[in-house]
SERO-4910 file (N, C-alpha, C, O; in steps of 0.05 Angstrom, whole numbers):
BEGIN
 pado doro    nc1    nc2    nc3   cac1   cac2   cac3    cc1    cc2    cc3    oc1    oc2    oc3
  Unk    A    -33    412   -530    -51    423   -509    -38    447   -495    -14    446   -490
  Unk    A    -53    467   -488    -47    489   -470    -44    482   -441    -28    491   -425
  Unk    A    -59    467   -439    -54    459   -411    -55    430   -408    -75    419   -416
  Unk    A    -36    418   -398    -37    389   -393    -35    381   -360    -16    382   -345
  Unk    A    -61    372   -356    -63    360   -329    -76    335   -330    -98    332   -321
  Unk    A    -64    315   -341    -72    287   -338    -53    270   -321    -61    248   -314
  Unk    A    -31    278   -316     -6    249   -311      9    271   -279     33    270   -272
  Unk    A    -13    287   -265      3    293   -233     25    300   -237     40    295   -218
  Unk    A     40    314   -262     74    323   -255     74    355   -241     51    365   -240
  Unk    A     88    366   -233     93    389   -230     89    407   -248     91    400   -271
  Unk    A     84    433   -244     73    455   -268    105    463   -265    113    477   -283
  Unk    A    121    458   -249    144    473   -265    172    457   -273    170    432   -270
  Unk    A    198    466   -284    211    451   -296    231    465   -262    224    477   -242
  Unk    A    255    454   -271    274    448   -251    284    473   -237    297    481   -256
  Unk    A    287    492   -218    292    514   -207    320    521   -213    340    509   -207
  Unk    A    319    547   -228    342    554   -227    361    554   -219    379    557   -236
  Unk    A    368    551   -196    386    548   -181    393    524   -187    405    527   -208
  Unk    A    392    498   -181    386    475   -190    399    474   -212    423    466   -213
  Unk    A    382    483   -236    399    470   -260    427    490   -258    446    479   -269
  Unk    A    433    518   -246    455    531   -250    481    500   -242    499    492   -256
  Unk    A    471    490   -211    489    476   -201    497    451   -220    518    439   -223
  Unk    A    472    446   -231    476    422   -247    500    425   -270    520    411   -272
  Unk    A    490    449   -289    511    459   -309    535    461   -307    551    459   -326
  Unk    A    540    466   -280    571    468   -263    571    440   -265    582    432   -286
  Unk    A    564    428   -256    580    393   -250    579    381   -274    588    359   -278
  Unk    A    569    393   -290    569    376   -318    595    391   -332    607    378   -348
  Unk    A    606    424   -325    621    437   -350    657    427   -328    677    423   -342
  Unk    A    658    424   -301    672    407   -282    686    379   -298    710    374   -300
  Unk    A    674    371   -303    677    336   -309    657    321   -299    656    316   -275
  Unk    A    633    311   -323    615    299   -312    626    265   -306    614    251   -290
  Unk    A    647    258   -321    652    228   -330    624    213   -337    612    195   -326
  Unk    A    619    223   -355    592    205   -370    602    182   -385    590    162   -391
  Unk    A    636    191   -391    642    157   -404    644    135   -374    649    111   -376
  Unk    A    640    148   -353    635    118   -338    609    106   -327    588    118   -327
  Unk    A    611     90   -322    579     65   -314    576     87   -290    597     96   -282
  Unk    A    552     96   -279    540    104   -258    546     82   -234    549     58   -231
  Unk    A    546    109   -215    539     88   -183    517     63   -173    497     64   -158
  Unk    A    527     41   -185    501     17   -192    493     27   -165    471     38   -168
  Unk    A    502     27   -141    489     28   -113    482     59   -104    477     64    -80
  Unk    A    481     79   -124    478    102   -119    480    122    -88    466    141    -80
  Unk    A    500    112    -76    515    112    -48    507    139    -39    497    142    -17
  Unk    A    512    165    -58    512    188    -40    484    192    -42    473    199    -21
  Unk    A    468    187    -64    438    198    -63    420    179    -47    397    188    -42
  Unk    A    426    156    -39    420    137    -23    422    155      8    402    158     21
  Unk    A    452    169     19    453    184     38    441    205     38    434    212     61
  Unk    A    436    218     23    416    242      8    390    231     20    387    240     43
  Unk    A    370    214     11    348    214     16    343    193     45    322    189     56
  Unk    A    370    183     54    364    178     87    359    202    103    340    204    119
  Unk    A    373    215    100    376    242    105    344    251    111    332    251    132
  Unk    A    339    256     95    308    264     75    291    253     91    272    264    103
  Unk    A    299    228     92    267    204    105    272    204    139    254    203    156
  Unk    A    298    207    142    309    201    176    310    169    178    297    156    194
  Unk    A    324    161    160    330    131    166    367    132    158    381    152    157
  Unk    A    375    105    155    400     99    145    396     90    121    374     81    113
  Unk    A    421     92    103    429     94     80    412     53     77    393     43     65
  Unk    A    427     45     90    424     24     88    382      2     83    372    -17     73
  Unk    A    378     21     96    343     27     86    334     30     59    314     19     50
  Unk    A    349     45     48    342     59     29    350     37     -3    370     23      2
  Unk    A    341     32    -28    337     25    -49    323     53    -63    308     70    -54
  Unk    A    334     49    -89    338     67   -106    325     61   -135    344     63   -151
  Unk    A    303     55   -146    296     51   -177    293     72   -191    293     94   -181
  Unk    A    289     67   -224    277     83   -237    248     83   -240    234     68   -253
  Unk    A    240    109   -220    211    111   -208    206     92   -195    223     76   -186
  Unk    A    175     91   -190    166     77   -172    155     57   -183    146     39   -169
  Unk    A    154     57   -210    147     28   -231    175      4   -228    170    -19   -223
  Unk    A    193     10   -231    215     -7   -225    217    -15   -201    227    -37   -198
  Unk    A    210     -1   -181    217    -15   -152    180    -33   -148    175    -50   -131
  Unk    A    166    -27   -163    138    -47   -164    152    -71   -181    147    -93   -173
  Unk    A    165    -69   -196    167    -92   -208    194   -113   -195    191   -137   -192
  Unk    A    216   -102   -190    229   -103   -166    219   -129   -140    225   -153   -137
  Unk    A    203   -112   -126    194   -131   -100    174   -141   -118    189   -160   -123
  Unk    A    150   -146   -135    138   -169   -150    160   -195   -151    158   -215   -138
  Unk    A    179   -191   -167    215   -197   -179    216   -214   -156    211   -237   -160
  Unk    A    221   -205   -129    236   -212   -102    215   -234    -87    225   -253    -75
  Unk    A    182   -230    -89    178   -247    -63    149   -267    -82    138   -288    -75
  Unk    A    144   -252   -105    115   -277   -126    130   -291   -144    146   -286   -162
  Unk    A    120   -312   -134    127   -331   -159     98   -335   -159     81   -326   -144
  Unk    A     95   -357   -186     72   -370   -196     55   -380   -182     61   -400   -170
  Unk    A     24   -366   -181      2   -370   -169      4   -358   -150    -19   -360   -141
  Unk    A     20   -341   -131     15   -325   -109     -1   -300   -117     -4   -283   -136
  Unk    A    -14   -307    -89    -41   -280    -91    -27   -263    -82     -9   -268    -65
  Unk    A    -34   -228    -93    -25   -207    -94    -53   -190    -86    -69   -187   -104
  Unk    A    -60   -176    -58    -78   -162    -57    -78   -131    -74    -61   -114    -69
  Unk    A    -92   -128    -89    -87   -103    -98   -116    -78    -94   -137    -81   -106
  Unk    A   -113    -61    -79   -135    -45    -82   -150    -36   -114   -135    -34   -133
  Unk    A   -178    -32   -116   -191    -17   -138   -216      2   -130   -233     -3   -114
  Unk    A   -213     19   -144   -188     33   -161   -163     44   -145   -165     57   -124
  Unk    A   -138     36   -159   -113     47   -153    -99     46   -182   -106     46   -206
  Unk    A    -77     47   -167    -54     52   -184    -54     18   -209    -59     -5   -202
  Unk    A    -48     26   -231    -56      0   -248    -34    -15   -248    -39    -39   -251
  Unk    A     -8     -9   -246     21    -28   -240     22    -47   -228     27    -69   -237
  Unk    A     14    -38   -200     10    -71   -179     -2    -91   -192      8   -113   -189
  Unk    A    -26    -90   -211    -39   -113   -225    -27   -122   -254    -36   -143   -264
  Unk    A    -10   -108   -264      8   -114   -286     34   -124   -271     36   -148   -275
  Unk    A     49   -118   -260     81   -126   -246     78   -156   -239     94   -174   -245
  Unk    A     49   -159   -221     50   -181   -204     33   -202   -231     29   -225   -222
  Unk    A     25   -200   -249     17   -218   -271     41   -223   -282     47   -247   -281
  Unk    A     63   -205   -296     85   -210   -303    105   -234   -289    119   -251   -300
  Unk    A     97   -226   -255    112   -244   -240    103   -270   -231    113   -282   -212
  Unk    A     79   -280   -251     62   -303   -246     49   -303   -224     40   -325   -217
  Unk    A     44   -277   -207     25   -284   -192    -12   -270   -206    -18   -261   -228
  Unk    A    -29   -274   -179    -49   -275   -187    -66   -240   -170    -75   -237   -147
  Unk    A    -66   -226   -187    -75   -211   -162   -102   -205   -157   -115   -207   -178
  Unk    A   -114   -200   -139   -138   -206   -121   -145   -175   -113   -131   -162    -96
  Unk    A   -169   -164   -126   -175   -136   -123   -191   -136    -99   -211   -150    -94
  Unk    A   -179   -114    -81   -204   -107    -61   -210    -82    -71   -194    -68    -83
  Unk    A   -244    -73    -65   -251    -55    -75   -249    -31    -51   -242    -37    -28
  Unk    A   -257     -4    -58   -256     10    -43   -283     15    -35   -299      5    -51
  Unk    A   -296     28    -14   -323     36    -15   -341     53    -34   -332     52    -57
  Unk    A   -360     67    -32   -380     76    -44   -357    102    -51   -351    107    -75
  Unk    A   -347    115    -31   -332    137    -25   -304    138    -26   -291    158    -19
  Unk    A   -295    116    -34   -269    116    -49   -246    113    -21   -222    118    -22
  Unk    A   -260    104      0   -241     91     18   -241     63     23   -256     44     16
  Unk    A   -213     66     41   -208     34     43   -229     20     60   -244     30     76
  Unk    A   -227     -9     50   -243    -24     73   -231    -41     86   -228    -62     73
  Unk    A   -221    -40    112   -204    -52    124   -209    -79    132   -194    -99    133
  Unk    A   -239    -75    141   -248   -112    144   -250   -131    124   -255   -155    129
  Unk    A   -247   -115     93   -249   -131     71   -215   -136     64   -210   -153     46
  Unk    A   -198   -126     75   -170   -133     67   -165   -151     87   -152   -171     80
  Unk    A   -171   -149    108   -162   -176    130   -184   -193    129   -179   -213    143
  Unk    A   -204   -194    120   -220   -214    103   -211   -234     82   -218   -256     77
  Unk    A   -186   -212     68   -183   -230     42   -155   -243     42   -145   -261     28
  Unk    A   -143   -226     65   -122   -236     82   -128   -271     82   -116   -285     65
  Unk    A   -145   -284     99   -152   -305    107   -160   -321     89   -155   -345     89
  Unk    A   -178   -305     64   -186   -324     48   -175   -329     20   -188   -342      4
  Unk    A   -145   -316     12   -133   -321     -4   -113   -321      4    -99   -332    -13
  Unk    A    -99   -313     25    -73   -328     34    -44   -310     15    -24   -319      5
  Unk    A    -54   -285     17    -29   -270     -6     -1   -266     10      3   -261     34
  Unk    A     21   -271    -18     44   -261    -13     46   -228      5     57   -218     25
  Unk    A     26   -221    -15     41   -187    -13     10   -168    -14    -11   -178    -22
  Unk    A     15   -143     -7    -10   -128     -1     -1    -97    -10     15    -83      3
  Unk    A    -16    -88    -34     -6    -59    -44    -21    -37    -28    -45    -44    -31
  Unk    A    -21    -21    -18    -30      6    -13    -21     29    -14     -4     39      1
  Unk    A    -40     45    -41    -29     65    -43    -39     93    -23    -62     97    -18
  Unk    A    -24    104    -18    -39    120      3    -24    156      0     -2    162      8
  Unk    A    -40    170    -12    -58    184    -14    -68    162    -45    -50    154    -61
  Unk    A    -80    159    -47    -94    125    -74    -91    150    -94    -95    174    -87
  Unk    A    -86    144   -114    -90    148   -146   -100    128   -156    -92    105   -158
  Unk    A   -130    143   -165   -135    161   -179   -154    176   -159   -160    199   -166
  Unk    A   -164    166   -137   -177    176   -125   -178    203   -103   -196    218    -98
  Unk    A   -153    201    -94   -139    225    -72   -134    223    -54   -114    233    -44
  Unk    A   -159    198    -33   -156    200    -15   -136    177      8   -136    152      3
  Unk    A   -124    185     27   -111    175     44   -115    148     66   -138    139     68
  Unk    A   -100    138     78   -108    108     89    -96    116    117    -72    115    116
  Unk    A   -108    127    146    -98    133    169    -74    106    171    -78     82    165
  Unk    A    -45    123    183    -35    101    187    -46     75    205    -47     53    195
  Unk    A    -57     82    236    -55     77    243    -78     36    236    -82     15    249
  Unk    A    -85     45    214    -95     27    193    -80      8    185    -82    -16    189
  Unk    A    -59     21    173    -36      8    156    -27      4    187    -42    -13    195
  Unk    A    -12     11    206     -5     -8    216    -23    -36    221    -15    -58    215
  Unk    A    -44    -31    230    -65    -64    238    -62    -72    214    -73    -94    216
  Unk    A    -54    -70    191    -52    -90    179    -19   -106    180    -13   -130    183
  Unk    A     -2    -83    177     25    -95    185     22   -122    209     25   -147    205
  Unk    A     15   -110    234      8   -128    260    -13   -153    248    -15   -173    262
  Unk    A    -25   -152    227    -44   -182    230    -42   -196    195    -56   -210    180
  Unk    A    -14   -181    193     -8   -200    166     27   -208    164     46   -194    170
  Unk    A     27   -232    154     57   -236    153     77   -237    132    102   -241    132
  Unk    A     59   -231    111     74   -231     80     82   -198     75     82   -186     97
  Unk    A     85   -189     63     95   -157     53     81   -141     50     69   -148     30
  Unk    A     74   -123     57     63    -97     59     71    -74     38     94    -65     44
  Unk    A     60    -62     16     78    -43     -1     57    -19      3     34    -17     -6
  Unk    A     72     -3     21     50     25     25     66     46      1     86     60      6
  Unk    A     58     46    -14     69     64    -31     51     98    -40     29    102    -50
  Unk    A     72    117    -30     62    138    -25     77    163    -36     88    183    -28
  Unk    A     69    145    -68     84    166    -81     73    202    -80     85    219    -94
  Unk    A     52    207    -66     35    232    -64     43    254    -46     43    278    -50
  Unk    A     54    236    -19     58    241      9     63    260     18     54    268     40
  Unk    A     83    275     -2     90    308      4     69    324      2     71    348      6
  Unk    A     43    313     -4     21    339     -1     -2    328     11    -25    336      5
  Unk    A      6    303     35    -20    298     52     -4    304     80     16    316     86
  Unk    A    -21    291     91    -21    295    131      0    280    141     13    291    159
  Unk    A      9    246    129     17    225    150     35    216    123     31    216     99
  Unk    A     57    207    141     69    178    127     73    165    146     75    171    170
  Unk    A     76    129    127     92    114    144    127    109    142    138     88    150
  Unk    A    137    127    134    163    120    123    173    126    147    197    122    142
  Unk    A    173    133    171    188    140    197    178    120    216    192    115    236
  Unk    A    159    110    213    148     85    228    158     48    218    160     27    230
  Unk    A    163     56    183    170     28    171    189      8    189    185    -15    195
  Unk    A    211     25    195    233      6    210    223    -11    227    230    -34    226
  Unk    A    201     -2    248    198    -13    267    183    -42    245    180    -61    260
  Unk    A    177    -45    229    163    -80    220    179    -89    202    189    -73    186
  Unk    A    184   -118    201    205   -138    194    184   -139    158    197   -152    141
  Unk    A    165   -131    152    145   -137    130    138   -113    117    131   -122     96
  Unk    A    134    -84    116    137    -63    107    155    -46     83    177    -42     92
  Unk    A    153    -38     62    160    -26     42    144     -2     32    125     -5     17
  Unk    A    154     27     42    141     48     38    165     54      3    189     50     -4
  Unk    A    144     66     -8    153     71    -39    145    107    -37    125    118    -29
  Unk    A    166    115    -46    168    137    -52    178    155    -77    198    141    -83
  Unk    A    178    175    -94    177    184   -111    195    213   -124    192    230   -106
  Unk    A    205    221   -138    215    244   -148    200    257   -159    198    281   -157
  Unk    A    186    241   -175    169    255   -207    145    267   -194    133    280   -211
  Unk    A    132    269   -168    111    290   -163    123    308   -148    138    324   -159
  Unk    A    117    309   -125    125    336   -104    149    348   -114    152    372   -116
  Unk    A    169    328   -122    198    338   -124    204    361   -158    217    382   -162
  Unk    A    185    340   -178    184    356   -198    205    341   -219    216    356   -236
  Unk    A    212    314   -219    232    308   -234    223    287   -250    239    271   -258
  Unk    A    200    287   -255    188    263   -271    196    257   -289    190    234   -295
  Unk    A    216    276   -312    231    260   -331    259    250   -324    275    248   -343
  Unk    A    264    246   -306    288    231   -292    285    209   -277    306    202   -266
  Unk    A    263    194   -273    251    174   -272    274    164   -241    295    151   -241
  Unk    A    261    176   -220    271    162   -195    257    154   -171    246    172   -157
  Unk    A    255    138   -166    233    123   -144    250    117   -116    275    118   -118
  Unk    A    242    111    -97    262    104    -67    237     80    -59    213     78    -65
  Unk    A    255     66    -43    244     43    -32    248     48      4    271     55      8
  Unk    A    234     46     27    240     46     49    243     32     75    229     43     92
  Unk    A    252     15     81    251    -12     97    264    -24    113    288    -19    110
  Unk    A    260    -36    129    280    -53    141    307    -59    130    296    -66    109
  Unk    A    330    -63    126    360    -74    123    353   -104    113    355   -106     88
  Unk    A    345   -131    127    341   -146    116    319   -149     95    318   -169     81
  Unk    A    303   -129     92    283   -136     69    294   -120     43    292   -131     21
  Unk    A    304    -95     46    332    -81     32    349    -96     18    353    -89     -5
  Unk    A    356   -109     25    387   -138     22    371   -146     -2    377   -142    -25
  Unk    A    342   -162      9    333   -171    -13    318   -167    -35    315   -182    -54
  Unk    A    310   -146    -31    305   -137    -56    338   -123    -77    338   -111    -99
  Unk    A    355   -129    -66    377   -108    -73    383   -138    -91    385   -130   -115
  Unk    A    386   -159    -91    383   -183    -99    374   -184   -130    388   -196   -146
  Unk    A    348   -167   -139    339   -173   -159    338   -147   -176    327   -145   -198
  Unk    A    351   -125   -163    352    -92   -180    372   -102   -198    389   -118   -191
  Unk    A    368    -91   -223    384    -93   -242    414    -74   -233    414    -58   -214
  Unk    A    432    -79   -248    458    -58   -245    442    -30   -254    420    -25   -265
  Unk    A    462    -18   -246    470     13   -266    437     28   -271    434     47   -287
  Unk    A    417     17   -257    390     25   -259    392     60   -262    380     67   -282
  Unk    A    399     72   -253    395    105   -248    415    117   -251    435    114   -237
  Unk    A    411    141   -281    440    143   -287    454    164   -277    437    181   -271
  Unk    A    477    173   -272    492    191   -263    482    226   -254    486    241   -235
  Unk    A    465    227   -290    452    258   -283    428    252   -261    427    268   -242
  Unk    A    411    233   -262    389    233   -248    400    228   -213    394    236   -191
  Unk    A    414    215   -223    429    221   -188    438    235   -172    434    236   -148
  Unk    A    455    251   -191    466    282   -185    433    306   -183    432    326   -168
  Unk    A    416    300   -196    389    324   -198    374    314   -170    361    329   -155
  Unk    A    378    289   -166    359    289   -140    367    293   -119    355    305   -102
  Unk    A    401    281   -114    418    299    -91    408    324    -93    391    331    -77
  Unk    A    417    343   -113    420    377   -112    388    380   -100    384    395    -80
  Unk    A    366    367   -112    343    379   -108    336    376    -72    326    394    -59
  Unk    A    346    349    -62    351    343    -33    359    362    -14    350    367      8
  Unk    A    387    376    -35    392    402    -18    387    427    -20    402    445    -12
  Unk    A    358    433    -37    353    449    -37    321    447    -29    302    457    -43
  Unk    A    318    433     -4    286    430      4    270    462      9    247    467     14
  Unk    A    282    470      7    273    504     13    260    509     -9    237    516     -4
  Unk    A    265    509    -25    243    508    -61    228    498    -59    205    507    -61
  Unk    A    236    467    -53    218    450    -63    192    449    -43    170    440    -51
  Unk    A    195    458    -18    172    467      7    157    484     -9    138    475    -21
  Unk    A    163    509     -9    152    525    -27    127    515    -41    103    516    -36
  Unk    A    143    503    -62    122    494    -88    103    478    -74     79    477    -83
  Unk    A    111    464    -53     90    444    -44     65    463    -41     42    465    -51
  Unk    A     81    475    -23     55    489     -3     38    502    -26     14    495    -29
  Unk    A     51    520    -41     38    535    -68     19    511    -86      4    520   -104
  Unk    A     19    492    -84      2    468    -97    -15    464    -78    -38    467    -86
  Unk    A    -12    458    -55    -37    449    -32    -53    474    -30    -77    473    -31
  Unk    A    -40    496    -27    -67    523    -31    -82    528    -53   -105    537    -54
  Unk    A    -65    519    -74    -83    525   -103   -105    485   -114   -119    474   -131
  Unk    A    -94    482    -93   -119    447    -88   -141    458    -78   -162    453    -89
  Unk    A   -139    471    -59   -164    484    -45   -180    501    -62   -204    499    -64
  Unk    A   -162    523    -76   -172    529    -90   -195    527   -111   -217    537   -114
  Unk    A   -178    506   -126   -194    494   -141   -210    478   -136   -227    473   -153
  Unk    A   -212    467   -115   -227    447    -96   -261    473   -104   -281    470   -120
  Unk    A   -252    497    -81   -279    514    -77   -286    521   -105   -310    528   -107
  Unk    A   -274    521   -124   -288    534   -149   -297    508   -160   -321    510   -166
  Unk    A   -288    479   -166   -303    453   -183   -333    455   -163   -356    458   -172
  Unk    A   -324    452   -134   -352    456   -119   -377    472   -132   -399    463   -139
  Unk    A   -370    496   -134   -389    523   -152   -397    507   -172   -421    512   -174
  Unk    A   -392    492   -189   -401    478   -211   -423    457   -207   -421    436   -195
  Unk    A   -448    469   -220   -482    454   -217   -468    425   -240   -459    428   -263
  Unk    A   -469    405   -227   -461    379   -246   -437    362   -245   -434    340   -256
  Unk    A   -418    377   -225   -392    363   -211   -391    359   -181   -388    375   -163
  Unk    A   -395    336   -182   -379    320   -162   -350    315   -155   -334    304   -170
  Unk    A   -346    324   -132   -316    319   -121   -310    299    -98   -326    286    -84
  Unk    A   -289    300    -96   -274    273    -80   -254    279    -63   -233    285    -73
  Unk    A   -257    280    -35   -232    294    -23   -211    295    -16   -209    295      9
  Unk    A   -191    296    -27   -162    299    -43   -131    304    -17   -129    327     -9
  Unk    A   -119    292    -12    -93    298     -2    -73    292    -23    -50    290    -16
  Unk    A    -80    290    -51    -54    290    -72    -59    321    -84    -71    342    -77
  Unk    A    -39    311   -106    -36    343   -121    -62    336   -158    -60    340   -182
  Unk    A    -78    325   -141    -90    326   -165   -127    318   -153   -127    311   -129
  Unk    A   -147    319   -161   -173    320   -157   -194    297   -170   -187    291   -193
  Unk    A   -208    289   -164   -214    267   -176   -249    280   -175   -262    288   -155
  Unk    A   -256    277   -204   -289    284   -211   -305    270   -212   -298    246   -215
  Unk    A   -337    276   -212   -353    261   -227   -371    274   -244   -387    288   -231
  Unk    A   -375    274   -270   -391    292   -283   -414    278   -300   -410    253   -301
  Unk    A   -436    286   -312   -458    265   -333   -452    247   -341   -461    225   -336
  Unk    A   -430    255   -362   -411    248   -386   -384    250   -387   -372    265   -402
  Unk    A   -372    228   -367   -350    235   -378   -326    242   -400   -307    258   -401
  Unk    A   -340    217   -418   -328    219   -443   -333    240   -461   -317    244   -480
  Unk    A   -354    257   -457   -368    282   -472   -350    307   -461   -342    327   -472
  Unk    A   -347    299   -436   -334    322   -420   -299    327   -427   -286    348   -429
  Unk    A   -292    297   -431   -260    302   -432   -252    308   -454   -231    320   -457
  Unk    A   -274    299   -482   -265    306   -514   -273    327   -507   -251    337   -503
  Unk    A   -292    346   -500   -297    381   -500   -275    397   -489   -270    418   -499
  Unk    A   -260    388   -469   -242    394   -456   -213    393   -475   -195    409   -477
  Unk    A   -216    381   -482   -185    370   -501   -195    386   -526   -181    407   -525
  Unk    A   -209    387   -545   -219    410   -558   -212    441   -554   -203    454   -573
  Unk    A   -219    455   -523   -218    469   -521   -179    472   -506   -171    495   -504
  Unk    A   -166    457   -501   -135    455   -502   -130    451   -475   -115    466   -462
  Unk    A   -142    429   -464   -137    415   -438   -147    394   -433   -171    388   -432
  Unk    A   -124    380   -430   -121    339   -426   -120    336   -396   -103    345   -380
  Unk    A   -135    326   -392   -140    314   -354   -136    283   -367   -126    277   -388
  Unk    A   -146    269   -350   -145    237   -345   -173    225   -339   -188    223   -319
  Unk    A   -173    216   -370   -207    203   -360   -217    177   -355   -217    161   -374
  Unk    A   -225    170   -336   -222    144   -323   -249    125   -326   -253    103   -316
  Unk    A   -267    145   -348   -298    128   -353   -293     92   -352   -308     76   -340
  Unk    A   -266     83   -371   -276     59   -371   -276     40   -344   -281     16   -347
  Unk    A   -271     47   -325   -260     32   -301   -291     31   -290   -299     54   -286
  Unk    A   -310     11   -285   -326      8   -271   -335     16   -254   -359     17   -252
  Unk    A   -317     26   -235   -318     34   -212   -309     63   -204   -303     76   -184
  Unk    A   -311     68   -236   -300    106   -238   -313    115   -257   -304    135   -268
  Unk    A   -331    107   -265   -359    116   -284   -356    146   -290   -360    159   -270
  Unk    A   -350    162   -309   -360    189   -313   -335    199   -297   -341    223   -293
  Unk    A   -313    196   -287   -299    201   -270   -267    208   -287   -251    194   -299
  Unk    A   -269    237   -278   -240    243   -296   -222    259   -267   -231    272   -249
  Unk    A   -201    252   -271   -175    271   -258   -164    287   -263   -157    289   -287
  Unk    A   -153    309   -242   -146    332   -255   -129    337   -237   -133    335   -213
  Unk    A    -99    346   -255    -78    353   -243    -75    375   -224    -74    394   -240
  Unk    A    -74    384   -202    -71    423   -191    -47    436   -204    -25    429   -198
  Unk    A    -52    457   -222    -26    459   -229    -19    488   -226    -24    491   -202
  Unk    A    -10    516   -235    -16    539   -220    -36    555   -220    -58    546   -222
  Unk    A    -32    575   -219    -56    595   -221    -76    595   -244   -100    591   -244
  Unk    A    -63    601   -259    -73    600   -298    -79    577   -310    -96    577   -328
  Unk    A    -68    558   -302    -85    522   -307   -107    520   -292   -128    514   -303
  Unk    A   -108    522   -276   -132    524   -251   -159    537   -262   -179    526   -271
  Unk    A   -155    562   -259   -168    579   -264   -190    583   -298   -214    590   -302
  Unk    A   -164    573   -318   -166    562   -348   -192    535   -344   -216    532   -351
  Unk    A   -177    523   -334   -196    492   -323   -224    497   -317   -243    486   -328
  Unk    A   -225    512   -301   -246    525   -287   -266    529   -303   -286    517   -309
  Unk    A   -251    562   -314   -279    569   -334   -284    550   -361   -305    552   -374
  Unk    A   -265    533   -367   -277    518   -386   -290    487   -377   -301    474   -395
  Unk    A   -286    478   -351   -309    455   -359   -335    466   -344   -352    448   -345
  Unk    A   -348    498   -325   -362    507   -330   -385    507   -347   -408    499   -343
  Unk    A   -368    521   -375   -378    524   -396   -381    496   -411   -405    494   -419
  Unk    A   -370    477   -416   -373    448   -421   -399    435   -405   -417    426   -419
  Unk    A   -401    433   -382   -415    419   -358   -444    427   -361   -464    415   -355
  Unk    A   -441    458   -376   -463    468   -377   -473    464   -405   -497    465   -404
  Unk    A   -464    461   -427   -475    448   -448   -476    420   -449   -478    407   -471
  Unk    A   -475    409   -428   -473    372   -430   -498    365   -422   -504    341   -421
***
C-alpha cells in the first residue's frame, strides 16, 4: 500500500536527532550481552518527569496490551465481571476472558458517547472487579470529560483503567489527578503521539500501593534495553515531539473539513489522531480503497459500527491522497 492508515501510528520514523543519539550509545557500549533493567529505573524517572508524578507511580510494559493484561493478571480471577465499553478498544474483552473473568459490555450512545447512568447502573447490577475506559475511545475518537471519570472513581470501589493511549492530541487527562484515588490506573502509550510503535512501550499511572501490585505480576526483563534507551532520548527531546503533535491536530482538521465536503460521509468528532466514518458500503468502500493503494481500518463487522471505517491523520500527501480517492470511490458506490 501507498498509504497505510489503518493501525493510528505516526507518519514518521524516529527524528534524526534521536536516532543520531541513539547510534552513539549503541557505537559507546551498548552491553546487549546483559539482561535489561527488569525495573527500567531511569525511563521510569524519564516519564515521571513527563506525567509530574514519582517514579514510584510509574509501571512500565510492552505497550499498552501488556499492562491490560498485567492488571486483568493482578485483580480477575474466575467469574469476575469486567465492565468493558462498545465499541472500544477489543483487548479489555480478550485479557479479562484470558483471566477468567466475564466481561460485561456497556454500550455507547447513538453518537458514540459514554453513558454514564448506564455504567453506574451496571455498577450495581453486576457487581465488577474492574471498569475500562478508553478516553479519547478507539475506534470512535471521542473523549469522556474527566470530570465523569472522576464520578465514577467517587461511586465505585473496584479499579478504574482510564486508558488514554490518544491523550497527546485531546483536551484533558487524568494522569495528574490519578494520585489523588486509592482505585485509578491511567494507561499510557509510546506507539502514537510519541511515534515508537515498533518498540512496543506502554506506562501505567497510579497510586504506589496499586503500583506495588501490579509490579507483583509484570513479568522480568519485559522492555528491552534499546526500547528504553529510545523512549528516555525521545522524553528529552519533547520539542519534536510537540511539533509533530501539533502538525497532526491541524492536519485532523483538515481532513476533518474536506471528509465533510464529501455527499455520502459521515463523520464523528475526533480528539485522536485518527477519524472515524460512516459511508453506504463499507465493505465496497474499503476494497476500492485498498485497490487504489490505501488501507484504513474497516470496522463493518461490529454491530454497532455498521459501514464504519477509520482513518489514520497522517501528513499532508496521505490526507489529501485519501481525500481525492474515497471522493471518487463514494461517488461510484
Amino acid at each position: 500500500c501507498e498509504y497505510k492508515l489503518d493501525a493510528n501510528e505516526s507518519p514518521w520514523d524516529l527524528p534524526e536527532k534521536i536516532k543520531i543519539e541513539l547510534s552513539q550509545l549503541i557505537m559507546e557500549g551498548f552491553n546487549a550481552n546483559r539482561y535489561p533493567d527488569s525495573n527500567a529505573i531511569e525511563l521510569r524517572k524519564d516519564i515521571a518527569q513527563y506525567c509530574d508524578v514519582g517514579p514510584e507511580n510509574i509501571l512500565v510494559g510492552s505497550g499498552s496490551d501488556e499492562l491490560i493484561h498485567i492488571i486483568t493478571n493482578a485483580f480477575i480471577g474466575k467469574g469476575d465481571a469486567v465492565l468493558c465499553p462498545t465499541p472500544s478498544f477489543g483487548m479489555y474483552k480478550i485479557f479479562t476472558k484470558i483471566s477468567g473473568g466475564i466481561p460485561v459490555e456497556i454500550p455507547l450512545d447513538e453518537n458514540y458517547n459514554y453513558q454514564i447512568d448506564l455504567i453506574l447502573e451496571a455498577v450495581k447490577n453486576h457487581k465488577p472487579k474492574l471498569i475500562f475506559l478508553c478516553t479519547p475511545n478507539n475506534p470512535t475518537g471521542n473523549s469522556m470529560p474527566t470530570s465523569d471519570i472522576m464520578r465514577i472513581l467517587d461511586s465505585f470501589s473496584g479499579i478504574v483503567v482510564i486508558d488514554e493511549a490518544y491523550t497527546e492530541f485531546a483536551n484533558e487527562s487524568m494522569a495528574k489527578n490519578i494520585l489523588d484515588y486509592s482505585n485509578g490506573i491511567v494507561l499510557r502509550t509510546f506507539s502514537k503521539a510519541m511515534g515508537l510503535a515498533g518498540l512496543r512501550i506502554g506506562y501505567s499511572v497510579c497510586n504506589k500501593e496499586l503500583a506495588s501490585q501490579l509490579y507483583r505480576v509484570k513479568p522480568p526483563y519485559n522492555i528491552n534495553t534499546f526500547s528504553q534507551k529510545a523512549a528516555s532520548i525521545c522524553l528529552k527531546n519533547l520539542d519534536i515531539i510537540h511539533q509533530r503533535i501539533l502538525y497532526i491536530k491541524e492536519q485532523r482538521e483538515n481532513l476533518m473539513a474536506l471528509l465533510n465536503q464529501i455527499d455520502g460521509v459521515q463523520t464523528y468528532p475526533t480528539e485522536a489522531n485518527f477519524i472515524l466514518i460512516r459511508v453506504a458500503d463499507g465493505d465496497k468502500v474499503f476494497n476500492a480503497l485498498l485497490e487504489r493503494g490505501i488501507l484504513v481500518r474497516n470496522f463493518s463487522d461490529h454491530p454497532m459500527l455498521k459501514n464504519c471505517l477509520r482513518i489514520t491523520v497522517g501528513d499532508e500527501k496521505a490526507n489529501n491522497a485519501l481525500y481525492k480517492v474515497l471522493k471518487e470511490v463514494v461517488s461510484l458506490i
